[in-house]
C-alpha positions in Angstrom: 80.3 128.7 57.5 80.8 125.3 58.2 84.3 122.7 58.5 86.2 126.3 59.6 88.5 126.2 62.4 88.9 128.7 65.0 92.1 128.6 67.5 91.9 130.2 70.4 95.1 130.8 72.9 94.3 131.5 76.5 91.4 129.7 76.5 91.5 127.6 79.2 89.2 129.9 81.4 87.7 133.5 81.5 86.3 135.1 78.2 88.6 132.4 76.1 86.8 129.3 77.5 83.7 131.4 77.2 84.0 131.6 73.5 85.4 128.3 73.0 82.2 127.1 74.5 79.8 129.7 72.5 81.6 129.2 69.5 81.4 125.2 69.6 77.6 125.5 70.5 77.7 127.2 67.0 78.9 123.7 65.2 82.3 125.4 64.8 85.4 123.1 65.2 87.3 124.5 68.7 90.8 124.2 68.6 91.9 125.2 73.0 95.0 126.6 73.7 96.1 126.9 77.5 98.7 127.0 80.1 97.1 124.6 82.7 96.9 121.2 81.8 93.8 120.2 84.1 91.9 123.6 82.7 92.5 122.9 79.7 91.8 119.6 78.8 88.3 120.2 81.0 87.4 122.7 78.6 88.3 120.9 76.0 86.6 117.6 77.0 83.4 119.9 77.8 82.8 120.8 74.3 83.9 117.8 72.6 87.4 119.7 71.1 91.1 119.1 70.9 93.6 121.2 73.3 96.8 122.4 73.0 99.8 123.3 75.9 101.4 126.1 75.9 103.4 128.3 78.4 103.6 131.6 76.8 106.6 132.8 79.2 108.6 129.8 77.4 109.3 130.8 73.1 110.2 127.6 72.6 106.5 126.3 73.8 104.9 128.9 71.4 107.5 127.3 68.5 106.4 123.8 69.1 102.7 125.1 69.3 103.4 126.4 65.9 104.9 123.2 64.3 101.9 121.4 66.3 99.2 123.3 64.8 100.8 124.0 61.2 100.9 120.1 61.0 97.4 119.0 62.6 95.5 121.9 61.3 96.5 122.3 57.4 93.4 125.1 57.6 93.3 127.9 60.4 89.9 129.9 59.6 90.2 132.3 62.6 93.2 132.8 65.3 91.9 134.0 68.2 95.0 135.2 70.1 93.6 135.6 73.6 96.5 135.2 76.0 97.5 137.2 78.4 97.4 138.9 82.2 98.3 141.8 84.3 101.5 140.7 85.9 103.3 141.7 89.4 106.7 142.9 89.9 108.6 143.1 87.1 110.9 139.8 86.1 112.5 138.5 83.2 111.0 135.0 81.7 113.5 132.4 80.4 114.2 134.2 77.0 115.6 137.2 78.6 111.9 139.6 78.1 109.8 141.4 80.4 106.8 139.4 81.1 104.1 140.9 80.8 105.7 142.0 77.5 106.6 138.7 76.2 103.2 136.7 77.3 101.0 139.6 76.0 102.7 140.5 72.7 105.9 138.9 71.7 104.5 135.5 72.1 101.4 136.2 69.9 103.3 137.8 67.9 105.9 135.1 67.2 102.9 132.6 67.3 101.4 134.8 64.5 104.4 134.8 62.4 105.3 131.1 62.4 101.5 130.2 61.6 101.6 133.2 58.7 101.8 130.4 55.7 98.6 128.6 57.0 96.7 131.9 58.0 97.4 133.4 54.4 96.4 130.0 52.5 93.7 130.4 55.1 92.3 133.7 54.1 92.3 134.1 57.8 90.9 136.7 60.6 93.7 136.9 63.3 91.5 138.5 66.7 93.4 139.6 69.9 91.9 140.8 72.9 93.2 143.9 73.4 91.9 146.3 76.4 90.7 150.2 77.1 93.7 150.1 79.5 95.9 150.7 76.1 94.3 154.2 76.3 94.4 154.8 79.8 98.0 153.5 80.7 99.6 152.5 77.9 102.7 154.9 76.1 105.6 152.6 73.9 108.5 153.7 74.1 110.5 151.6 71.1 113.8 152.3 72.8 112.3 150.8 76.4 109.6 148.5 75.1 110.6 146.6 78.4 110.1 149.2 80.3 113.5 149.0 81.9 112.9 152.6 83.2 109.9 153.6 85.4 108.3 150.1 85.8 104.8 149.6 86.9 102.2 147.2 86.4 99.6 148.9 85.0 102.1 150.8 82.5 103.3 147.9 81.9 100.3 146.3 80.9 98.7 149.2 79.3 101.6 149.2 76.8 101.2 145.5 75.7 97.8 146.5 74.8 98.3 149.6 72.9 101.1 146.6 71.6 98.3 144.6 70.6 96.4 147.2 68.5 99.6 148.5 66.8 100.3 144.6 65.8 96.5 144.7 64.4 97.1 147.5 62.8 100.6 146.8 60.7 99.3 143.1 60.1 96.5 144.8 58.4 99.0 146.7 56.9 101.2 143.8 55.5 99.1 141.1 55.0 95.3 142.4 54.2 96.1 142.4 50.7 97.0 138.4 50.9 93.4 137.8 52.6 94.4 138.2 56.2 92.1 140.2 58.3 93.0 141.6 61.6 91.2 143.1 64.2 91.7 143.7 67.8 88.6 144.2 70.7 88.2 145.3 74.5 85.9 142.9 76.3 85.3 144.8 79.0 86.1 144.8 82.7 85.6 141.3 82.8 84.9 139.0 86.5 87.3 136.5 85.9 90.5 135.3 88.0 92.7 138.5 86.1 94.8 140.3 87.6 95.1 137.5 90.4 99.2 137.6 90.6 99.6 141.5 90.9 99.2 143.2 93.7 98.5 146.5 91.7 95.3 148.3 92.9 93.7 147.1 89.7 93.6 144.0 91.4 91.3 145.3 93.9 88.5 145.6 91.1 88.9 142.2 89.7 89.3 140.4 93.3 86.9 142.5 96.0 82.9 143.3 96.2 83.5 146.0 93.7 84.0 143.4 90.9 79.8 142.9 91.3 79.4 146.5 90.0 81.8 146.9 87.9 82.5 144.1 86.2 80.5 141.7 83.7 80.6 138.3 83.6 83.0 136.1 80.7 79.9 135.3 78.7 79.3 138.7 77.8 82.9 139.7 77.6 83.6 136.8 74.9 80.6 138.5 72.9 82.6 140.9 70.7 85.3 138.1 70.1 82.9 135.2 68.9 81.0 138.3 66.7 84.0 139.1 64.5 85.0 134.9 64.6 81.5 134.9 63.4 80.8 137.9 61.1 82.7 138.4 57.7 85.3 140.8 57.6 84.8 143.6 55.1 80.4 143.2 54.9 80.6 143.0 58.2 83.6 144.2 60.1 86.5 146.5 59.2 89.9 144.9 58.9 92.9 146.5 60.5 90.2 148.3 63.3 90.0 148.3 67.5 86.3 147.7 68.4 84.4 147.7 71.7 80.6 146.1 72.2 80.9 145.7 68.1 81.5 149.4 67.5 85.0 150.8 66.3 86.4 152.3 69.1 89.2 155.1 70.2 92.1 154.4 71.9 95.7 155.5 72.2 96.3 158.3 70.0 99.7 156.5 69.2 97.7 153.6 67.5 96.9 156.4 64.8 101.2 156.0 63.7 102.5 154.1 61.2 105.8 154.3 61.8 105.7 153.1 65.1 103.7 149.9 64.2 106.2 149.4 61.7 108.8 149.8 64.2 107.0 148.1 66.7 106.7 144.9 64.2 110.2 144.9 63.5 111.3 145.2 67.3 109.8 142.6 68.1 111.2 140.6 65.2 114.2 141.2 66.1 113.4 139.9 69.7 111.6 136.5 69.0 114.4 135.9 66.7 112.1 136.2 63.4 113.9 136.9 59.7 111.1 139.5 58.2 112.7 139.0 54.9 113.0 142.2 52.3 111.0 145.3 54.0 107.7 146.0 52.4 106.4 149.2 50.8 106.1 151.3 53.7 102.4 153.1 52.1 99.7 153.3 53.9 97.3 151.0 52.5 94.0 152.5 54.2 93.9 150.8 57.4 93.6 152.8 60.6 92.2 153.2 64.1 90.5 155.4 65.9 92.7 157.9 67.8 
């Protein structure tokens, strides 16, 4: 599949700098998306690609990222949406959100949107990097999305993952029939600098001994995310899914509900100040997830 390009946010270092690098060693054109300039631009100079700045705390840096890309990439063949972290204590960022919130779904979310003309001209695959921790800590609340009431880390995070999935699943939902594709992937427990500016005990796998046993390394982490960027969706994937090593997977029984993805979707419209236009026909249109 040659002269496609593949956008990947977060991709500055850990499994999004792996796949930038796997995925250019394919002949693809790499377009890298990070925070830190110096990272960045070294990935980027390492395979020969052009890079993009973004601070996903800040909406207006995902906006101008938008405008950026919509007018230097007229075709976006896969948008890898990669960005994201287990945060500390629980803060606001400059628009007001919770942050892990905001860096892990809203801003994805809003970068999604404003890129939607492109993807859909595109026939696009829109990938983001969930995680298994949607299952294991994750429960969305739509009336306390930022967790206002009981906050931890690991809730927090584990609900902007389930976040992720149910995004997957309702842009399968609305846009699958325009030739959008949507999937969403675990990559593992992944040896990488995560989970570096919490002090929640999750922290103690990423950052002690431990992380030799129970962790693999970015290479293999990025695998699942280069195969669908790779793969065809339909022959070779199914659209609107949650996969792990390849396979579907289960996760968070509340992935399985349509009317929270749709309310979920329209939330967080509401909160990146998106106009969603007329609602659409609220039938299931066969996508689901394991639950």
């Amino acid at each position: 599949m040659p002269d496609r390009t593949i956008v990947i946010t977060g991709a500055s270092d850990g499994i999004g700098a792996a796949a930038a690098r796997a995925l250019a060693r394919r002949g693809e054109q790499v377009v890298v998306v990070g925070r830190s300039p110096d990272k960045t631009e070294a990935v980027a100079r390492e395979i020969g690609a052009p890079f993009h700045l973004a601070d996903f705390a800040r909406l207006d840096d995902v906006r101008a990222l938008a405008t950026t890309l919509r007018a230097q990439y007229p075709r976006i063949d896969v948008l890898a949406n990669n960005a994201g972290g287990l945060m500390g204590e629980r803060a606001l960022t400059v628009d007001g959100h919770e942050r892990t919130l905001q860096v892990n779904h809203l801003a994805p979310f809003l970068l999604t949107h404003e890129l939607m003309g492109t993807l859909v001209a595109s026939r696009a695959s829109v990938i983001t990097t969930s995680s298994v921790a949607a299952r294991l800590f994750g429960h969305l609340d739509l009336d306390d999305l930022e967790n206002e009431r009981g906050y931890s880390a690991r809730k927090a995070y584990g609900d902007s993952k389930l976040a992720n999935i149910l995004f997957t699943v309702e842009l399968q939902r609305r846009f699958g029939d325009r030739g959008v594709s949507a999937a969403a992937f675990h990559p593992g427990v992944v040896a990488t600098g995560f989970a570096s500016d919490t002090t929640d005990a999750m922290r103690f796998l990423y950052h002690t001994p431990l992380r030799h046993l129970l962790t693999v390394g970015p290479d293999k982490g990025a695998d699942t995310l280069v195969w669908l960027a790779t793969r065809r969706p339909g022959p070779d994937w199914e659209p609107g899914r949650f996969y792990d090593k390849r396979r579907v997977a289960r996760t968070n029984p509340q992935a399985s509900q349509p009317a929270l993805a749709a309310g979920l979707w329209e939330r967080s419209a509401a909160m990146v100040g998106v106009d969603l236009g007329p609602a659409p026909d609220r039938r299931a249109r066969g996508t689901h997830v394991e639950g």
